[in-house]
C-alpha positions as CSV (number, residue, x, y, z in Angstrom):
1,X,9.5,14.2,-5.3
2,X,7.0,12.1,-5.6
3,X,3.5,12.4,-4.0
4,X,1.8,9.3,-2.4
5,X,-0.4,11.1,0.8
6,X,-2.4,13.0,-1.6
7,X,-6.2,10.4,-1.9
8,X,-7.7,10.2,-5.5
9,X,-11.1,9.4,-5.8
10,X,-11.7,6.0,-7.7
11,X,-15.2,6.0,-7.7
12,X,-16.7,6.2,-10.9
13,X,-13.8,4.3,-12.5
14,X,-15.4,0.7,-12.8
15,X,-12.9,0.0,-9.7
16,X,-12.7,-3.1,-8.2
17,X,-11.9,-2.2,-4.7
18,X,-14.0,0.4,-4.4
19,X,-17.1,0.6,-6.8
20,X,-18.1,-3.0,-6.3
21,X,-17.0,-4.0,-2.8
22,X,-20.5,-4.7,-2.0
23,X,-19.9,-7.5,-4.8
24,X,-18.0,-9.7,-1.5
25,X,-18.6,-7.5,1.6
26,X,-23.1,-6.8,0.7
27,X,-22.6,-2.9,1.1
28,X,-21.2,-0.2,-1.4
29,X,-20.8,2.4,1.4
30,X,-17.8,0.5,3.0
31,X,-14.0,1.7,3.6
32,X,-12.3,-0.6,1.1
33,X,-9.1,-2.7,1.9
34,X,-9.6,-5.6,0.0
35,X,-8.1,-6.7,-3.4
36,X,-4.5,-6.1,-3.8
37,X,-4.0,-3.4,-6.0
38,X,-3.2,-0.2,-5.1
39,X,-4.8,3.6,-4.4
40,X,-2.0,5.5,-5.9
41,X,-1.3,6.6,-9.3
42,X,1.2,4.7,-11.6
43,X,4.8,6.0,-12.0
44,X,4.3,9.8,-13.9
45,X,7.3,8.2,-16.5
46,X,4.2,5.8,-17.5
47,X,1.7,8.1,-17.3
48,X,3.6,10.1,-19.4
49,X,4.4,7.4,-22.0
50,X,0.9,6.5,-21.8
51,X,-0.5,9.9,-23.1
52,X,2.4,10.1,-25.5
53,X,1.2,7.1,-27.4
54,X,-2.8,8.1,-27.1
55,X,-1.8,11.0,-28.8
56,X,-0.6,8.9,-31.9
57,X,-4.2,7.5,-31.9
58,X,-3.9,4.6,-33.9
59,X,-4.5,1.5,-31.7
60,X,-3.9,-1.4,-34.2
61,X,-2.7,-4.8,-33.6
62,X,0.4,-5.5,-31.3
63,X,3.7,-7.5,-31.0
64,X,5.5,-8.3,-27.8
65,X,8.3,-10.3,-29.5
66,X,10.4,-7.1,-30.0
67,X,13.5,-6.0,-28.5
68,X,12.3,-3.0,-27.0
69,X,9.8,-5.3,-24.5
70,X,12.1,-8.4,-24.0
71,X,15.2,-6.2,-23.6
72,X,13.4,-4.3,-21.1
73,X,12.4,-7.6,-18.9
74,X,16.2,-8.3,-19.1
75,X,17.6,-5.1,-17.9
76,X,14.9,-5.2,-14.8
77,X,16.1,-8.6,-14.3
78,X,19.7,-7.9,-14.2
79,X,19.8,-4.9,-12.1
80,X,17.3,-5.5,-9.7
81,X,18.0,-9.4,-8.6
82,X,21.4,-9.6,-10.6
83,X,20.2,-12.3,-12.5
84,X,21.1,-12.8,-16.5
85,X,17.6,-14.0,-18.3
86,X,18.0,-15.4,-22.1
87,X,15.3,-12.7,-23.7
88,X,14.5,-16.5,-25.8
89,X,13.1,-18.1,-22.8
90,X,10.4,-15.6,-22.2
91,X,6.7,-15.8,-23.0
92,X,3.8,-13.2,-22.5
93,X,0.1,-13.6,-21.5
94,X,-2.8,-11.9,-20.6
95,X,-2.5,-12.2,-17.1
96,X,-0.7,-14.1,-14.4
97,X,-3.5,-16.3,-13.3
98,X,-4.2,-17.2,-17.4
99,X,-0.5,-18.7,-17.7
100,X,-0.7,-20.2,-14.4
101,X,-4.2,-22.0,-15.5
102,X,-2.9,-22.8,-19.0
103,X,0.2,-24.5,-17.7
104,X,-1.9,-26.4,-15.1
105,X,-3.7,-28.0,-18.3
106,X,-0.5,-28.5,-20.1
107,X,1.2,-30.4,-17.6
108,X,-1.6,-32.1,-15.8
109,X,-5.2,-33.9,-16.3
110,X,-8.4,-34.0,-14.7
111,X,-8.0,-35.6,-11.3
112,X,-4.4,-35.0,-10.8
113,X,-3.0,-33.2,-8.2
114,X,-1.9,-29.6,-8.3
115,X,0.3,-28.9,-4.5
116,X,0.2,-25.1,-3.0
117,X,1.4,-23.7,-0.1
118,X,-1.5,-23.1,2.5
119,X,-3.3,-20.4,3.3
120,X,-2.9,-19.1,-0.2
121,X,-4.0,-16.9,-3.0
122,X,-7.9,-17.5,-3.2
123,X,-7.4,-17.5,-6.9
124,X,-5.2,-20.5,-7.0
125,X,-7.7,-22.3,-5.2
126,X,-10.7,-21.3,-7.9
127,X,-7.7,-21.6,-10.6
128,X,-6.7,-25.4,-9.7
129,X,-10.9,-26.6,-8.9
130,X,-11.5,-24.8,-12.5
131,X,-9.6,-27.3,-14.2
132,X,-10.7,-30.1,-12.3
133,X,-7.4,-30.9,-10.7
134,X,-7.0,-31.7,-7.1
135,X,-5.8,-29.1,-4.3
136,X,-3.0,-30.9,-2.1
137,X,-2.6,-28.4,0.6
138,X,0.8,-28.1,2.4
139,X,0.4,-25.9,5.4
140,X,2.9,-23.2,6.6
141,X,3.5,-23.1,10.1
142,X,4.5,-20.0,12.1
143,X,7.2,-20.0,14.3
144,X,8.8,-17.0,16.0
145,X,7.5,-14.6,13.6
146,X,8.3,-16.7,10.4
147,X,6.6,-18.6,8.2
148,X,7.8,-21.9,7.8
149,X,7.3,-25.4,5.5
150,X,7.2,-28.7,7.2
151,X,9.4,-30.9,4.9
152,X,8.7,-34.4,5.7
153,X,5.1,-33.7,5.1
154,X,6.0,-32.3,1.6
155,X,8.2,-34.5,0.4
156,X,5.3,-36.9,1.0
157,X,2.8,-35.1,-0.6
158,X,5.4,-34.9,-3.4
159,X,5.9,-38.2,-3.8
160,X,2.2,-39.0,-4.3
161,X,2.1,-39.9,-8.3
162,X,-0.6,-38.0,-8.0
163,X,0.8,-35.0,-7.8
164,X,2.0,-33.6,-11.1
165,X,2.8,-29.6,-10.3
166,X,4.2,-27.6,-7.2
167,X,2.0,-24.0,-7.7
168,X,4.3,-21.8,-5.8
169,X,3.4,-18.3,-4.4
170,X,7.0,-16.3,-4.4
171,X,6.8,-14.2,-2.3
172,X,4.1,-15.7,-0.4
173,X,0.7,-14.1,-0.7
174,X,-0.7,-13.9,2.0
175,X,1.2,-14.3,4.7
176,X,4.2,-12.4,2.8
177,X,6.8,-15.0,3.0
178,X,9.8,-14.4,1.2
179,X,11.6,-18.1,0.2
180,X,15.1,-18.6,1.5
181,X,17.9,-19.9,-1.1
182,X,18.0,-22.9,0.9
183,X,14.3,-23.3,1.0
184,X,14.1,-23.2,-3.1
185,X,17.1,-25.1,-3.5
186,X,15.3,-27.4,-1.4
187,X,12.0,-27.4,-3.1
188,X,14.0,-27.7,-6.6
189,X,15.8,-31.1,-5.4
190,X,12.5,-32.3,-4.5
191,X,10.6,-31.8,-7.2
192,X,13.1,-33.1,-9.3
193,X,13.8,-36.2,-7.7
194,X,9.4,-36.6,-7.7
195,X,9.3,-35.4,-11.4
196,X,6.9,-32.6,-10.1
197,X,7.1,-29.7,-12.8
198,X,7.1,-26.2,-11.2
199,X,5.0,-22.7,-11.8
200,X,6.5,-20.2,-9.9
201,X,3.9,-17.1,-9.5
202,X,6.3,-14.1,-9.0
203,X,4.1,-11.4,-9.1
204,X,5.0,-9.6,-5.5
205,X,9.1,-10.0,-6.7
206,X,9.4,-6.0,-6.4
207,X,7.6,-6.0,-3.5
208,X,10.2,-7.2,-0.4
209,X,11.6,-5.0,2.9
210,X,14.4,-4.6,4.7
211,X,17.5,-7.2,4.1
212,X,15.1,-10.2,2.3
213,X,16.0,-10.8,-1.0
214,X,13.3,-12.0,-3.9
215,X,14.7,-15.1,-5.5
216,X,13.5,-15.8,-9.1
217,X,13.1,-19.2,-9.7
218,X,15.1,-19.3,-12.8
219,X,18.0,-18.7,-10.6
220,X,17.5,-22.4,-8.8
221,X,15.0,-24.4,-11.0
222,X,16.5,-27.2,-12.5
223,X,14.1,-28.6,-15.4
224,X,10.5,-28.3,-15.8
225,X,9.3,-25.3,-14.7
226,X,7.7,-21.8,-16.0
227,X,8.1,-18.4,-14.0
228,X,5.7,-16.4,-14.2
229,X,5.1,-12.9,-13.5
230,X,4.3,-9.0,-14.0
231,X,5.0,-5.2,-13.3
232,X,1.0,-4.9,-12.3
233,X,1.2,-5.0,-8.7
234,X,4.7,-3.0,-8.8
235,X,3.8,-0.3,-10.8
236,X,-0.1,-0.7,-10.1
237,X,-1.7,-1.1,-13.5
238,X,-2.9,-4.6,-13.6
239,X,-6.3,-2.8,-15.3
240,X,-3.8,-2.7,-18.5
241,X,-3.7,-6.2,-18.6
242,X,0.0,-8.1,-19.3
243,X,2.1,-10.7,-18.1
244,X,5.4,-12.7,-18.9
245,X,7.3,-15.8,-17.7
246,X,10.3,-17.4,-18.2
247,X,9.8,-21.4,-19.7
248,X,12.9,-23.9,-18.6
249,X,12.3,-25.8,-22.1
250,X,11.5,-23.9,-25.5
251,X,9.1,-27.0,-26.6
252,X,6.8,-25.9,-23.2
253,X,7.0,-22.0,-24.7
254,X,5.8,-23.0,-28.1
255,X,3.1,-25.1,-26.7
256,X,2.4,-22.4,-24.7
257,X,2.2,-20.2,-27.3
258,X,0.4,-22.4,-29.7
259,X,-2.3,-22.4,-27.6
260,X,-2.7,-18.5,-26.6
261,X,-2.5,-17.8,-30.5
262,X,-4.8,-20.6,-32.1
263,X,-6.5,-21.7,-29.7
264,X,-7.8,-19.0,-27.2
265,X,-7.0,-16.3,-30.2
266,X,-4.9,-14.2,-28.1
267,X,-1.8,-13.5,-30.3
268,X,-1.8,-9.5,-29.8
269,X,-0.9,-8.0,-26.8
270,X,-2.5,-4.5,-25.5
271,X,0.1,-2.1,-27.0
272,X,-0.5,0.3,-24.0
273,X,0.5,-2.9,-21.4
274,X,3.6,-3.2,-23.4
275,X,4.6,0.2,-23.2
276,X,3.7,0.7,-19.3
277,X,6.1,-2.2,-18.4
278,X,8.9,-1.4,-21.4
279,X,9.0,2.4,-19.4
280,X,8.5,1.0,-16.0
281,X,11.5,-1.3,-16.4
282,X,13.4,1.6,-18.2
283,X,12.8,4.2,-16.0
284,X,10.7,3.6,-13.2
285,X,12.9,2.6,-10.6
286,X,13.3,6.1,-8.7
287,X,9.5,6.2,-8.3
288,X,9.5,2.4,-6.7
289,X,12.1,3.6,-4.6
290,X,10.1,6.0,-2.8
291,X,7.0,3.4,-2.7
292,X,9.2,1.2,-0.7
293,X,9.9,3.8,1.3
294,X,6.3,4.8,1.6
295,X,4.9,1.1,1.9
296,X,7.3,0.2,4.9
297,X,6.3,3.1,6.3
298,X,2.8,2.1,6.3
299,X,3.6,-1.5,7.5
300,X,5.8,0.2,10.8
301,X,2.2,2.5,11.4
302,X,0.3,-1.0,11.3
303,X,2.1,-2.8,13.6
304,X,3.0,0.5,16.3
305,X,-1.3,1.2,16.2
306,X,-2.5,-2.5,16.6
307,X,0.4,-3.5,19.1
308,X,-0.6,-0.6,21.1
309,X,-4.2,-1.4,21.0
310,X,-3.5,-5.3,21.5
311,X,-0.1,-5.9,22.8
312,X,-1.2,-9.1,23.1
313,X,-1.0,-9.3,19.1
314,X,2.6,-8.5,18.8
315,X,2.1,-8.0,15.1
316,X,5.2,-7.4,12.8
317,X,5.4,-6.4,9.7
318,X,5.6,-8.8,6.5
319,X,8.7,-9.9,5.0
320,X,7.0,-8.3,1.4
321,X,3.6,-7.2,0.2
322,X,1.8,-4.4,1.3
323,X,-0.5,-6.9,2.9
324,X,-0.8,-6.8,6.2
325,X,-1.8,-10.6,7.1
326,X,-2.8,-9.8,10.8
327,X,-2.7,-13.0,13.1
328,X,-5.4,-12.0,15.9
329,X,-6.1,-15.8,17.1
330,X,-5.0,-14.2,20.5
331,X,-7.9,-11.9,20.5
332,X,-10.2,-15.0,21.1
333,X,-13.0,-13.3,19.1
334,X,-15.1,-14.9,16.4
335,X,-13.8,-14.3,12.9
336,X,-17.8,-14.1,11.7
337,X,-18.6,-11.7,14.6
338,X,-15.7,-9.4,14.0
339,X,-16.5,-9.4,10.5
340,X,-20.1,-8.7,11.0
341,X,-19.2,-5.5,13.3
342,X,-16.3,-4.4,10.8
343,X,-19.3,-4.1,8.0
344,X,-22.0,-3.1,9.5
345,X,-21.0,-1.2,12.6
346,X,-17.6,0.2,11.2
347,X,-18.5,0.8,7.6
348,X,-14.7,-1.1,6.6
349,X,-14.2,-4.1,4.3
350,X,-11.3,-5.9,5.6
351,X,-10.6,-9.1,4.0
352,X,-11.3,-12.2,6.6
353,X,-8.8,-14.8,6.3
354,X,-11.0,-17.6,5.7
355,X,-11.3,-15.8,2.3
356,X,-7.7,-18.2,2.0
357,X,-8.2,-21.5,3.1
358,X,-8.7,-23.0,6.7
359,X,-5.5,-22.0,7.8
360,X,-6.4,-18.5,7.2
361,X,-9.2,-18.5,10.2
362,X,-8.3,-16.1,12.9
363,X,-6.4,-13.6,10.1
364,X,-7.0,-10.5,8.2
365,X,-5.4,-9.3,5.6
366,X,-5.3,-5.8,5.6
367,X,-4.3,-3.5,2.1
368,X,-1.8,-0.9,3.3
369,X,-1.7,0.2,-0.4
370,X,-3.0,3.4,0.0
371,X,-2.5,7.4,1.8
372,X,-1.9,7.3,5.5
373,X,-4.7,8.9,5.9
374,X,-7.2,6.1,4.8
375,X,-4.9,3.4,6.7
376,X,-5.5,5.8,9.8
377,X,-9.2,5.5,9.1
378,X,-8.8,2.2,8.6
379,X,-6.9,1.2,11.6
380,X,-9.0,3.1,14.1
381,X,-12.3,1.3,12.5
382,X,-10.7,-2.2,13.0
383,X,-9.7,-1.2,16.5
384,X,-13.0,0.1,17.5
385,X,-15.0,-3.1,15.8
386,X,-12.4,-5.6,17.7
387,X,-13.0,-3.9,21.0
388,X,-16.7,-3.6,20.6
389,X,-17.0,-7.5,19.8
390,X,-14.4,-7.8,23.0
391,X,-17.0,-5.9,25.0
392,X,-19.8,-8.0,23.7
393,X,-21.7,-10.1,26.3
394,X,-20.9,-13.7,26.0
395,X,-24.4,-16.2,25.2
């Protein structure tokens, strides 16, 4: 019903991924697998809404306080994690990372600390060192195939007075963590009892296999926290711009607001950004379907290639994302080295997972957001780069 095998050739579209991955990776010519947005084209109900409103071809200002949008959020809400939203609560914004920043200057100051789980987003990293706030890293540790938080550690980090927000990655980019119930019940208490003030980036919520469940944060947040989220990475058209959250207190959604209106003068929305996620949420949901299907697919092909290749890997697919976060510490090969042969001997741009903190070293995350037949390129250029470098005389 739906065709995703079928390549489409972005060059030539200003794209990110592919017309300037020699912007990170030094070479234009290279096999792109890098930022996480997709190679497939949007739902054809969007596409179609899309050209239906070109075709009216006046392009004046905006509103996204209308029933149509925040009706729309609340039906996606309620039928695909059962949860009842109050359409008051919500809040819109340019992008994700723009509410995330702007919160991080309403809630906090200079100097104080801003905790995320580690490795994480490289964004939030740029995002929290922008404002001049402090990074308090909380590792995750893996254990039997599962990524885990050490408790004692944060609760102490919590307790710092220091630390004003918990930035928190649901699910978990990049190692694809989905949070448990108990988990965020566990990370509400604390925060709570620390007066730590949440922002729950939800962005990968449509994006989880198999029996997890994606947990919105509304569902266990107590007081002081701001969801926030988009259909970009679902529906793959973050180049339209648009975001929302839901705000715990409406005095934090009109300072919110106050400031995207008069201060940053960014009261109207792109009307095409409201209608993409207005007919996503309507009527998209057979087309995610079959990505699901697609993207697990995908994940299964991953993990049967490498773990044939490398057994000693044992790679298994994520919990959600398409991104592949590859742990190849077992390998003993040098992340620069492999990186080096990837580029220049492969022709592949793979991200390194340094790219995500120190915990990241001796990772890759791999984009499996695309035909099979570009992951099959892809997989057999990473295999041949990690056993030349295996092969490579030691000095």
């Amino acid at each position: 019903m739906f065709d995703f095998d079928t390549p489409i050739d972005r060059h030539g579209t200003w794209c990110t991924q592919w017309d300037y991955v020699a912007d990170r990776f030094g070479r234009a010519d290279l096999l792109p697998f890098t930022i996480s947005d997709m190679d497939f084209a949007t739902a054809p109900c969007i596409v179609d809404a899309l050209h239906q409103r070109t075709q009216h071809g006046v392009f004046g200002y905006s509103r996204w306080q209308q029933q149509d949008f925040l009706g729309a959020i609340a039906h996606w809400y309620e039928t695909r994690f059962n949860s009842r939203i109050k359409t008051e609560d919500l809040i819109y914004g340019p992008s994700v990372i723009y509410m995330v920043a702007q919160f991080i200057r309403q809630w906090s100051q200079p100097g104080d600390g801003v905790l995320t789980f580690t490795p994480a987003y490289d964004a939030f990293y740029k995002t929290i060192s922008g404002n001049q706030r402090k990074i308090i890293s909380s590792p995750l540790h893996k254990k039997n195939n599962q990524w885990l938080m050490d408790e004692s550690l944060l609760e102490s980090q919590l307790a710092d007075p220091a630390c004003k927000i918990l930035l928190l990655c649901s699910p978990h980019n990049p190692t694809g963590k989905v949070w448990t119930a108990a988990e965020l019940n566990t990370l509400a208490q604390l925060c709570e009892r620390h007066h730590v003030k949440v922002i729950s980036d939800e962005i990968h919520m449509d994006m989880v296999w198999g029996n997890n469940r994606h947990i919105p944060w509304c569902e266990v947040g107590s007081k002081d926290w701001v969801l926030v989220t988009s259909g970009s990475k679902t529906f793959n058209i973050p180049a339209l711009t648009g975001a929302y959250g839901l705000v715990s207190h409406a005095e934090d959604g009109a300072n919110y607001l106050q400031q995207l209106k008069n201060t940053d003068g960014l009261s109207s929305p792109s009307v095409l950004a409201v209608l993409a996620h207005i007919t996503a949420y309507r009527q998209g949901e057979s087309w995610l379907e079959a990505l699901h299907h697609y993207l697990e697919r995908n994940l299964d092909y991953v993990a049967q290639r490498l773990n044939q290749a490398f057994p000693e890997i044992n790679w298994q697919p994520p919990q959600s994302t398409y991104l592949a976060w590859i742990d190849i510490k077992a390998l003993n090969i040098n992340d620069d080295t492999l990186q080096n042969a990837l580029i220049n001997r492969q022709g592949v741009a793979i991200m390194p997972g340094a790219t995500y903190g120190p915990e990241g070293q001796g990772f890759l995350r791999l984009n499996v957001g695309c035909p099979r037949i570009k992951l099959e390129q892809g997989l057999d250029k990473l295999i041949a780069g990690i056993h030349a470098v295996r092969e490579m005389p030691l000095r």
